[in-house]
C-alpha positions, 0 to 999 in steps of 0.5 A: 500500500502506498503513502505514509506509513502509521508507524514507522521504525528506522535501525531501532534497538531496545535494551534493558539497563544492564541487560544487554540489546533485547531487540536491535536493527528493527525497521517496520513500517505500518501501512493504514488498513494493513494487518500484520502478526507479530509472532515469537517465542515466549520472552521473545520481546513481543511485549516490548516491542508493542511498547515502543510502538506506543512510547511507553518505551524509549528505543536506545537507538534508532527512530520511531514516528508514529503518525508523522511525529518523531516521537522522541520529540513528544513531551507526555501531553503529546505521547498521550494525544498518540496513543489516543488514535491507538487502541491497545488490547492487553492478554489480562485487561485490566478493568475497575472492578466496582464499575459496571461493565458499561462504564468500563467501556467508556472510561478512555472517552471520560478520561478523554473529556469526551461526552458518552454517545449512548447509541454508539455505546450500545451499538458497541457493546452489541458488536462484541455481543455484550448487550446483557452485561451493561450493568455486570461488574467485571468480576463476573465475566468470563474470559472470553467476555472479558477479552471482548470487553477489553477491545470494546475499551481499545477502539471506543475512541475510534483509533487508527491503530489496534495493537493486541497483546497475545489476547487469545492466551487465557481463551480456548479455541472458539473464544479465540476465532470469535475475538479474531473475526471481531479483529478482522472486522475492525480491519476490513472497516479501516483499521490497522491491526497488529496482532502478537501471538505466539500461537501459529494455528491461530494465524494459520486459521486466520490467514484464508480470512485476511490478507496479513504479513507476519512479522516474527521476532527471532534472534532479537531481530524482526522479520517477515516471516515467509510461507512456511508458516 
């Protein structure tokens, strides 16, 4: 696809103090409306990587932009503006167990100062097929609900971009396909997606579905991964 990336890495590197390069000579470049896996063994760097997509890591060499925007030339209050146009989908979401599950959802457009849109709200609990559970407290849901939840949360705000973090680790395998059609939805209406799984029959199964690049974290470096997959 043409134009100008989302996200872009150029030569970037990532170590922890003391611990040596974790990642190193990273290039990618995130076209609008593609879908990429990103995919590694466990400790692979997975998590880390999506971290420094979203700023919440600094590289130690190398430059990321992310919508046009160098972002070690963004303060905190530009860090916080990105990462609203990003959706982020962790593998344990975390929700605010004394909140109805309603308001869970809607909690980025409240700290966003943003007014609730109830029918969109509904539309989007109905999406993920949480219509009964508006007023379930999050301790009562199920993995598989909880996971649904969590995407409902990440693209509220309408990103442009929806990062998911080994999503599927806690769910079985009817729970996983349901939340990656839901995924492939949100690609085929525009979206960015990148997906990190460790799980290769998960990407097998969806690949018929959509047309993806896989990206494989192997030896600290990232790769397109061929057809062997």
């Amino acid at each position: 696809m043409a134009g100008q990336p989302l996200i872009e890495m150029q030569d970037v590197a990532f170590g922890y103090r003391g611990g040596g390069t974790l990642l190193g000579g990273m290039e990618l470049a995130l076209q609008p409306g593609s879908f990429h896996f990103l995919t590694g063994p466990s400790g692979s760097g997975k998590t880390t990587f999506l971290k420094l997509l979203t700023g919440e890591l600094t590289p130690s060499t190398g430059r990321i932009t992310a919508f046009g925007r160098d972002l070690a030339e963004l303060g905190r209050d530009g860090i916080a503006a990105l990462r609203r146009r990003m959706g982020v989908v962790h593998q344990d979401p975390q929700f605010l167990d004394h909140l109805p599950l309603v308001e869970n959802i809607a909690l980025p457009l409240t700290v966003a100062r943003q007014p609730v849109d109830v029918p969109a709200l509904k539309g989007l609990m109905a999406w993920v097929g949480l219509t009964g559970h508006a007023k379930t407290l999050p301790p009562a849901l199920s993995g598989g609900e909880r996971q649904r939840a969590a995407l409902a949360r990440a693209v509220i705000l309408s990103p442009d971009l929806v990062l998911a973090d080994e999503p599927t680790g806690n769910l079985d395998e009817e729970m996983s396909m349901r939340l990656m059609q839901l995924l492939v939805e949100l690609n085929r209406s525009g979206k960015t997606v990148l997906l990190a799984t460790h799980d290769l029959n998960l990407i097998r199964a969806l690949k018929p579905m959509v047309a993806a690049r896989v990206l494989r974290i192997a030896g600290g470096r990232v790769q397109l991964a061929g057809a062997d997959l």
